[in-house]
BAZA-302744 format. One record per residue (C-alpha): residue in three letters; x, y, z. Coordinates in steps of 0.1 Angstrom, whole numbers, padded with zeros to 4 digits, always signed. Each point is the difference from the previous one (the first is absolute). Example, Ala and Ser with C-alpha at 12.3 -4.5 7.8 and 13.67 -1.06 7.14 Angstrom:
<recs>
Ala+0123-0045+0078;Ser+0014+0034-0007;
</recs>
This chain:
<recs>
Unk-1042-0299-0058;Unk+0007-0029+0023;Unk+0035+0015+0006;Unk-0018+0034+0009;Unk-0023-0018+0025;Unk+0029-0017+0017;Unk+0017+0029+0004;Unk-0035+0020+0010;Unk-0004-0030+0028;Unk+0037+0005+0013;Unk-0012+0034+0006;Unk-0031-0005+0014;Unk+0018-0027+0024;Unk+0029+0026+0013;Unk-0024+0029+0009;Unk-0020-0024+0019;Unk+0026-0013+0018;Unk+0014+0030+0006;Unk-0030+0008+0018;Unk-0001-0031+0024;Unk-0020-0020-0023;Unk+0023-0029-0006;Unk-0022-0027+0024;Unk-0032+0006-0026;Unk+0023-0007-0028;Unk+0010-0032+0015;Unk-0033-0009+0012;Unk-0013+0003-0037;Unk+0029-0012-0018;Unk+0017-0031+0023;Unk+0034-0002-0003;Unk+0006+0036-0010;Unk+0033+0006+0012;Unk+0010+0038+0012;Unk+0032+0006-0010;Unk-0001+0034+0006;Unk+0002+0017+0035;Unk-0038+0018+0003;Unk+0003+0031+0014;Unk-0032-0004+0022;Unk+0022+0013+0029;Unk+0002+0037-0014;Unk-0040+0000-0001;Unk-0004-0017+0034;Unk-0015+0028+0017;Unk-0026+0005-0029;Unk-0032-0022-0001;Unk-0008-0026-0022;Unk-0027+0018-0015;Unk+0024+0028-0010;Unk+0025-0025-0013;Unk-0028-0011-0024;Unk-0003+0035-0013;Unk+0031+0010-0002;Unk+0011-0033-0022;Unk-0028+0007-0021;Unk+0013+0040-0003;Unk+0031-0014-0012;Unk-0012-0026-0021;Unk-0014+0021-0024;Unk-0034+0014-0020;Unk-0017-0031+0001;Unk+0007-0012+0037;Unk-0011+0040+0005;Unk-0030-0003-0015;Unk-0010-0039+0015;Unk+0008+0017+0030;Unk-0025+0029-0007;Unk-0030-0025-0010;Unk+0008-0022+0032;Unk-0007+0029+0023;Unk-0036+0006-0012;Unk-0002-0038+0009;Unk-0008+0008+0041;Unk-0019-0032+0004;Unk+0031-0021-0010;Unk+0025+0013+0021;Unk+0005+0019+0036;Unk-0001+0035+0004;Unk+0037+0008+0009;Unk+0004-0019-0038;Unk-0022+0022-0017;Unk+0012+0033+0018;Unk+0036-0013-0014;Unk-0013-0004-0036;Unk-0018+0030+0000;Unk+0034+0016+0006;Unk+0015-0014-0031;Unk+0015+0027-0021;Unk+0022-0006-0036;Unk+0036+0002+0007;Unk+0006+0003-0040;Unk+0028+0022-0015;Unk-0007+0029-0028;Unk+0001-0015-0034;Unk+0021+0023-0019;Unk-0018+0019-0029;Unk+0018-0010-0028;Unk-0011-0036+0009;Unk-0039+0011-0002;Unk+0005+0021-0035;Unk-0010-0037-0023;Unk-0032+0002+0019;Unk-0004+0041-0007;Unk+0010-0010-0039;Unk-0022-0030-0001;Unk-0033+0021+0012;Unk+0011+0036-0005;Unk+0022-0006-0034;Unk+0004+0040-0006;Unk+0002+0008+0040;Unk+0027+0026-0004;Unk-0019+0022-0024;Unk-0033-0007+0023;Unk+0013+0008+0034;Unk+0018+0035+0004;Unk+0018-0017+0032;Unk-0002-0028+0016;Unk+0017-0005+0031;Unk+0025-0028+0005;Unk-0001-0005+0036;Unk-0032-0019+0009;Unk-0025+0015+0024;Unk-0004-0033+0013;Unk+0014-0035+0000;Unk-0020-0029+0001;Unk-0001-0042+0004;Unk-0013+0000-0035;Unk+0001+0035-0013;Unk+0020+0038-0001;Unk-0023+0028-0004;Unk+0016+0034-0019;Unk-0010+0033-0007;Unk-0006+0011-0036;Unk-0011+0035-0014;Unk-0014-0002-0032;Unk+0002+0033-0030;Unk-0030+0013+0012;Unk+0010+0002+0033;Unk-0021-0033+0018;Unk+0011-0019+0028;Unk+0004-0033-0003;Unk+0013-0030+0023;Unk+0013-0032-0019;Unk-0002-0027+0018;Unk+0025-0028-0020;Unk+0003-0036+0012;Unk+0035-0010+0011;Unk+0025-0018-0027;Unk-0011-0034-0001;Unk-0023-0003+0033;Unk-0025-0023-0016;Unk+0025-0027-0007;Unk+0016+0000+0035;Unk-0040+0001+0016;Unk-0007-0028-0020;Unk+0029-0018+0007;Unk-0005+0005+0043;Unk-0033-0013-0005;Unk+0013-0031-0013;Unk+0021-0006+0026;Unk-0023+0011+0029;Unk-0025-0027-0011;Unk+0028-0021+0001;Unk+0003+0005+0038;Unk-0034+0003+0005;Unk-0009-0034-0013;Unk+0031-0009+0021;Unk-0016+0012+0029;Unk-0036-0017-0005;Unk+0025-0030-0005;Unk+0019-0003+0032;Unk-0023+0017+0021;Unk-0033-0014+0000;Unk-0013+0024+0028;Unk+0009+0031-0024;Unk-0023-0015-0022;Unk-0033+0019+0008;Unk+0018+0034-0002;Unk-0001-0012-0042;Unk+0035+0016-0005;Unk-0005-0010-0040;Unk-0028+0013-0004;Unk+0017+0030+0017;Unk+0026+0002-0024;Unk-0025-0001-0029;Unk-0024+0024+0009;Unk+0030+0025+0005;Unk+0014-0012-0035;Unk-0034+0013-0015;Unk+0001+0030+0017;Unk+0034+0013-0007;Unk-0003-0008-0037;Unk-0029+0025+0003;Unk+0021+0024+0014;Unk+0028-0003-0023;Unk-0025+0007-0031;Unk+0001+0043+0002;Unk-0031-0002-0026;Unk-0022-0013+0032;Unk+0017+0022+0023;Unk-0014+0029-0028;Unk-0033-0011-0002;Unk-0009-0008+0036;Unk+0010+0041+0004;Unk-0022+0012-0026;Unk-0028-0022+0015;Unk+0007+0014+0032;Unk-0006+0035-0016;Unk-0032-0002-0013;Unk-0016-0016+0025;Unk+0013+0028+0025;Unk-0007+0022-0027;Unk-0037-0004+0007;Unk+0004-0009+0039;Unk-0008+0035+0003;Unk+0030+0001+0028;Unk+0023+0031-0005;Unk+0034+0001-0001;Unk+0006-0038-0015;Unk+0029-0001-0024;Unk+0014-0025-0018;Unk+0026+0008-0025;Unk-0007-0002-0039;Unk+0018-0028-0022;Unk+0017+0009-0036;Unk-0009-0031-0015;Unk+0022+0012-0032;Unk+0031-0006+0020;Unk-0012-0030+0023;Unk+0001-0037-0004;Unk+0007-0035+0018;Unk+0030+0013+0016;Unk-0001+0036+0001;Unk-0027+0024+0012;Unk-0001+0037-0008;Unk-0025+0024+0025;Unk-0006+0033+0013;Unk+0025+0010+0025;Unk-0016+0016+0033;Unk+0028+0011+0024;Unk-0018-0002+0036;Unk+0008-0013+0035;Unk-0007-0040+0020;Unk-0034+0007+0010;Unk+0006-0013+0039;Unk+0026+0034+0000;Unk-0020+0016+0021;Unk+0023+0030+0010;Unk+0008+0005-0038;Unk-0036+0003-0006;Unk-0008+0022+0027;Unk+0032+0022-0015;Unk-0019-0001-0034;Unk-0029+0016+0015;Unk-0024-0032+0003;Unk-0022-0017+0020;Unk+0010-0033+0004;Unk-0034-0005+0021;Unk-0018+0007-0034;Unk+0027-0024-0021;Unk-0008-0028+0025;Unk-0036+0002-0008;Unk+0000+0001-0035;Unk+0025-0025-0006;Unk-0021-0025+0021;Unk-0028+0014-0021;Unk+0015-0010-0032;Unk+0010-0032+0011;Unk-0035-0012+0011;Unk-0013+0013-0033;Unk+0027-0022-0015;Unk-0008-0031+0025;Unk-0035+0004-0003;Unk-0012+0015-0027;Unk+0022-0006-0032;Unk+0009-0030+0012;Unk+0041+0010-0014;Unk+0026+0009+0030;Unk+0035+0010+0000;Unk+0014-0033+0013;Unk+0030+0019+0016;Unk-0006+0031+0014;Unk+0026+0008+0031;Unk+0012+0035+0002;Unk+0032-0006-0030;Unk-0034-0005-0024;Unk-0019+0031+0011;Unk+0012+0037-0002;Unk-0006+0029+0009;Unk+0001+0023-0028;Unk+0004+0040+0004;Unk-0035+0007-0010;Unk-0013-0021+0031;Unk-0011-0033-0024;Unk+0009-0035+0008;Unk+0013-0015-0027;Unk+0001-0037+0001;Unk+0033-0018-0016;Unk+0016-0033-0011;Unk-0032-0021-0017;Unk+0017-0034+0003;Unk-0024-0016+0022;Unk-0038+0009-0004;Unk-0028-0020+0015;Unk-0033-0009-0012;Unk-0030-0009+0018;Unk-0038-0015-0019;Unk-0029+0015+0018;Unk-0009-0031+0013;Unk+0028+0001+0022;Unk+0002+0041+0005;Unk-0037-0006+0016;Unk+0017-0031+0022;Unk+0028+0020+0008;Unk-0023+0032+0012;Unk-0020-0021+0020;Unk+0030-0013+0019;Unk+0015+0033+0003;Unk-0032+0013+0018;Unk-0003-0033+0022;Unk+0038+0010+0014;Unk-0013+0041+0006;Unk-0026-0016+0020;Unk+0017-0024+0021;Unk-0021-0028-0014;Unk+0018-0034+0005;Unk-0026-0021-0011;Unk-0001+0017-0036;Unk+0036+0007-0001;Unk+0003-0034-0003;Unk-0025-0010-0024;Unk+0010+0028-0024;Unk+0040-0013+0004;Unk-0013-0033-0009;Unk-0022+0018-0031;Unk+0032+0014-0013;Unk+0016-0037-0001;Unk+0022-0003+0033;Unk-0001-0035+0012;Unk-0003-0006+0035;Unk-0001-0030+0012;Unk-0027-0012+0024;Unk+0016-0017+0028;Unk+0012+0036+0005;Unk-0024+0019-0005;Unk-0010+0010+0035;Unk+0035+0008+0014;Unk+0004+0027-0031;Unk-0036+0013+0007;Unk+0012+0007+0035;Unk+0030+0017-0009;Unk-0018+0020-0031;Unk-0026+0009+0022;Unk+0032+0015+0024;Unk+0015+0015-0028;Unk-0033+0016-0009;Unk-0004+0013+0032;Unk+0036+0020+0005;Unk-0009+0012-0032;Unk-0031+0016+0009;Unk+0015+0011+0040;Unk+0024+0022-0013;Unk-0016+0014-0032;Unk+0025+0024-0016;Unk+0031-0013+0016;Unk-0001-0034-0017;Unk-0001+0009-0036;Unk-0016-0025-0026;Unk+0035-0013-0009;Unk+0005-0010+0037;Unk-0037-0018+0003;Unk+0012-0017-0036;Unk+0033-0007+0009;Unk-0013-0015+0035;Unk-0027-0021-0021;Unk+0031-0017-0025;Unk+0015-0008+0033;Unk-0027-0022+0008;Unk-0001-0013-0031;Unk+0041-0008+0002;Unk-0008-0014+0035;Unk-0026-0024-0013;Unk+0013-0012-0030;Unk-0029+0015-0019;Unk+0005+0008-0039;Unk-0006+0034-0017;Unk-0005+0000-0039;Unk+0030+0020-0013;Unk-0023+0027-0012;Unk-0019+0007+0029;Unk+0038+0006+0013;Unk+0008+0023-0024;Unk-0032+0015+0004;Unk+0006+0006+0040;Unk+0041+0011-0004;Unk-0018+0030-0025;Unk-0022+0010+0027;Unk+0027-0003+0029;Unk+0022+0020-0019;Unk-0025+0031-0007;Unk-0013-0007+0040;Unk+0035+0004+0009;Unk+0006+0035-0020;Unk-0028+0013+0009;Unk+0002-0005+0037;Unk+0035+0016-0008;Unk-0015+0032-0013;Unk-0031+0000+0021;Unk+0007-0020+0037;Unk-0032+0011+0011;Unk-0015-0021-0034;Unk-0025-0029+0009;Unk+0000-0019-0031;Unk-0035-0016+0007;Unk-0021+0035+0003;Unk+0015+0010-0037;Unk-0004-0031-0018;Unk-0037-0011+0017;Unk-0024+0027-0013;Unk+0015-0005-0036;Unk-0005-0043+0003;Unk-0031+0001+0013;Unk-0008+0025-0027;Unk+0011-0024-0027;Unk-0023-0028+0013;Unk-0029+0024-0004;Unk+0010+0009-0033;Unk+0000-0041-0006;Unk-0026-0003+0013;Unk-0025+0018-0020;Unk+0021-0004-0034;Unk-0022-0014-0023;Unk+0024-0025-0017;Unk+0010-0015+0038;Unk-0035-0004+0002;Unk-0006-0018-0035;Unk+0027-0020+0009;Unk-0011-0011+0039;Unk-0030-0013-0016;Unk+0016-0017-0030;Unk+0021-0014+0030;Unk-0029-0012+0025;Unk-0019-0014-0033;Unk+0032-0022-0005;Unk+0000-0011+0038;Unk-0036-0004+0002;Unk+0001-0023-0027;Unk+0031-0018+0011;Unk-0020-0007+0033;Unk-0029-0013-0013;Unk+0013-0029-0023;Unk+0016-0011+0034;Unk-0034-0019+0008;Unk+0003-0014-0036;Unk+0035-0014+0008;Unk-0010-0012+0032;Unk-0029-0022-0011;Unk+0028-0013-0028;Unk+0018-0010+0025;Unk-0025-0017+0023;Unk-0014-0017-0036;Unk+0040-0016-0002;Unk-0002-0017+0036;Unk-0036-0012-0007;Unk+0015-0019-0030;Unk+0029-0008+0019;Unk+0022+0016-0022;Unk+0015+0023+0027;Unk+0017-0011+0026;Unk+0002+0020+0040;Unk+0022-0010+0026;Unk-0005+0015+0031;Unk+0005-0012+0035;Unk-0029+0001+0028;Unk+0017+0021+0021;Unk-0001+0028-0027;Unk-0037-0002-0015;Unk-0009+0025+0028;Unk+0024+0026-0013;Unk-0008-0009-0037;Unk-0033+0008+0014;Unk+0000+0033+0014;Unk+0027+0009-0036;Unk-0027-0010-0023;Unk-0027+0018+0021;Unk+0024+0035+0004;Unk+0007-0006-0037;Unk-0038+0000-0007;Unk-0005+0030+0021;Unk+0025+0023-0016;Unk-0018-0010-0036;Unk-0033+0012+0012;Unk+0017+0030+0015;Unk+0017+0004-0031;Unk-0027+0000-0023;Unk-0017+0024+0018;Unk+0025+0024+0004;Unk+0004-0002-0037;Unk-0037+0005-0009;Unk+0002+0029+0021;Unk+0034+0013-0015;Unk-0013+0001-0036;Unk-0037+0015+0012;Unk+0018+0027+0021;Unk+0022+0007-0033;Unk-0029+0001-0024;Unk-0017+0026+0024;Unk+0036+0025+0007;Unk+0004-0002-0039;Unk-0038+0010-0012;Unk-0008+0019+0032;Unk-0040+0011-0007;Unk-0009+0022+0020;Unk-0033-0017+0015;Unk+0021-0027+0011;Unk+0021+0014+0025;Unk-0018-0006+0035;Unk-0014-0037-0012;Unk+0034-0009-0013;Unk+0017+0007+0033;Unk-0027-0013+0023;Unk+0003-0035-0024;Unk+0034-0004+0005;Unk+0002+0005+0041;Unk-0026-0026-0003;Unk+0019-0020-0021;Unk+0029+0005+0021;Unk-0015-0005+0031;Unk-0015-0039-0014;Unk+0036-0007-0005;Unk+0008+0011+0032;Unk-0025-0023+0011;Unk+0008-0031-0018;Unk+0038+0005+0005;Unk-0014+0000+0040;Unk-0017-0034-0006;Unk+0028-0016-0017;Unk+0024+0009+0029;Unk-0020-0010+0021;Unk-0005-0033-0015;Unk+0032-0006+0000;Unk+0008+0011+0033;Unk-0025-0035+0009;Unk+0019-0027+0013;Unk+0014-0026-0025;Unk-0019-0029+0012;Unk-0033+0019-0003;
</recs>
């Protein structure tokens, strides 16, 4: 193995240097000597960011694949990176078929007598995977999808060694620190072991088909899987012959709107987002057909996404803040959804959000939502602001279907078809019984978390009676400690009144009698309004001078 890994680096070394690369190398391993002439002369003329992808291209189905995951990652890097990445394509070789018959025998032991033909030229040719086209005795379609002769080993292998460099890099370049490359590395180790297991690739598709089974969408397809001749490594399904669904003159030559495709495939995707809470992880147009009958059938179930309500409701609230222009809650929703940004910064990206925002809403139709989201990562790249990996994956998914369907539909504004059905789904929350039970469970638990803060208070004033508790705090800071202890007192009366009122204004939703209705609402404008008017006295309290 150590041998192997040599050799594996003496690869990895040449193609980068080949590339004009050698100056990192020597930067993270001092006294590397080049005794080989780079080459970076023949790929002068090309830019550093296509040098990147194109040594990662040649370095093989992992690098491909890194490469793939880094370009979802538009808060890391610049945007002439992640329009490089986004290019990278597998520059793999056909394996031949008599090298793939030990899997066929290991999961389809009697294949021959099962499959009336089966094709030995791949329909496609894959990183990880050859797909091939099967006709079984009664005349079904299938499309086997076999994992490539020993894949998983040579995967497992890269990953080694790109940890290697990455805690190489965190080594010798301490300002490449906060980019985590590690942690990089691992979370795409994670993910292509998911991808490499066909069994998740199989269920994820038959997940995906019932819930757009019920979605009540038409024309949602997603092949069906022959578990009897699937397994870890091989996965048997329907076969669907079809076209790339962004094919718009082959679509039009098919007889088909693609006005009406662009619609329903956004359709699907916000019931997916939004509603099931399961999306295809990867949908560009290589992962969405076009079949003859007019469906779109969705392909290739390696990378699904999953969303808890909790943060589907955050999620739809932010997505309505950025249809209307709302910087303000833009922010706070980003910030729900766990995107750190950092205070001292926090006004400069408000101004430029709230610019963003704005373009956004000038030209309506001609930015599409992948332009607004892609202008939005920008700003995060710009300001060194983090984005939770799957809130990334979550945006890529919905860049991708804004993209084809702005390709089928120019005249498409992504906001007017996705707002009626969001703010639909918050009224349906809304009066759902069980979000109710549980908004009250929720207030009881703050309600009572507030008031033993009185309780712990007096504990601690008891301690520095005794003595037992010692303060330091210099004179020139009381006054502030002041005005802290007297907004901290403030937002606890606040608080437990907006509780009470939370948990009374549930009670009342959920029995509903029918003498109550006028009373009900005219108590809670009062109640509202003596907030209103306390929150007034506090502010203006502590609008008083400090010396008062």
């Amino acid at each position: 193995m150590a041998s192997v890994s040599i050799r594996r680096y003496g690869q990895i070394f040449d193609v980068l240097m080949k590339y004009g690369f050698s100056y990192y190398l020597n930067e993270l391993f001092p006294g590397f000597i080049n005794t080989k002439k780079s080459t970076q002369d023949d790929f002068s003329s090309y830019s550093i960011y296509a040098r990147v992808r194109m040594a990662l291209e040649e370095l093989g189905p992992t690098f491909v694949k890194f490469g793939q995951l880094m370009s979802t990652r538009t808060e890391l890097f610049p945007p002439e990176m992640i329009d490089e990445l986004s290019k990278l394509q597998d520059r793999v070789g056909v394996v031949p078929f008599d090298e793939v018959i030990p899997t066929l025998d290991e999961y389809i032991p009697d294949w021959r007598d099962v499959f009336t033909s089966l094709d030995p030229k791949p329909l496609a040719a894959a990183s990880i995977s050859q797909v091939y086209r099967a006709v079984m005795q009664d005349g079904t379609e299938l499309a086997l999808k076999i994992q490539r002769p020993n894949i998983q080993e040579r995967i497992e292998q890269d990953i080694v060694l790109l940890r290697s460099l990455a805690e190489k890099i965190e080594e010798k370049r301490p300002d490449l620190r906060l980019y985590n490359p590690v942690t990089l590395v691992d979370d795409f180790s994670v993910q292509i072991k998911k991808e490499l297991d066909f069994t998740r690739d199989g269920m994820n598709a038959e997940r995906l088909a019932r819930n757009m089974r019920v979605s009540g969408i038409p024309g949602i397809k997603v092949p069906k899987i022959y578990w009897e001749f699937s397994g870890k490594r091989l996965l048997a399904m329907e076969f669907v012959s079809g076209v790339r669904c962004d094919a718009v003159e082959d679509i039009v030559a098919m007889g088909m709107d693609p006005k009406d495709l662009a619609s329903r495939g956004l359709k699907s995707f916000m019931v997916q987002i939004f509603q099931n809470g399961f999306y295809h992880g990867d949908p560009h147009a290589g992962n969405i057909r076009v079949s003859p009958k007019g469906d779109l059938v969705f392909l290739d179930f390696g990378v699904c996404g999953v969303l808890m309500k909790d943060t589907r409701n955050k999620f739809i609230s932010l997505m309505l803040a950025l249809f209307s222009a709302d910087t303000d809650m833009t922010i706070r929703y980003v910030k729900n959804l766990g995107v750190k940004i950092p205070a001292s910064g926090i006004d400069e990206f408000r101004g430029e959000l709230y610019l963003a925002l704005q373009d956004s809403k000038d030209m309506g139709a001609q930015m599409n939502f992948s332009g607004l989201v892609g202008a939005i990562q920008e700003l995060f790249q710009r300001n060194n602001i983090r984005v939770p990996p799957n809130l990334m994956q979550l945006l890529k998914a919905l860049m991708l279907v804004s993209n084809i369907a702005f390709t089928l539909d120019p005249e498409l504004e992504f906001a007017k078809e996705a707002e009626p059905y969001l703010k639909k789904l918050i009224a349906e929350d809304v009066r759902d019984p069980e979000n109710v039970q549980k908004k009250i469970l929720d207030a009881k638990v703050r309600l009572e978390d507030l008031s033993r803060v009185p309780q712990q208070l007096s504990a601690v004033l008891e301690m520095a009676s005794e003595g037992k508790l010692r303060i330091d705090v210099a004179a020139k800071e009381i006054g502030d400690l002041r005005v802290t202890l007297e907004s901290s007192i403030d937002k606890l009366v606040i608080g437990l009144m907006v509780s009470a009122i939370v948990i009374g204004l549930s009670l009342v939703l959920m029995s509903q009698p029918a003498e109550a209705g006028y009373f009900s609402l005219l108590s809670y404008i009062a109640a509202i309004v003596v907030i209103v008017i306390v929150f007034y006295k506090m502010q203006t309290r502590g609008n008083k001078p400090k010396n008062e």
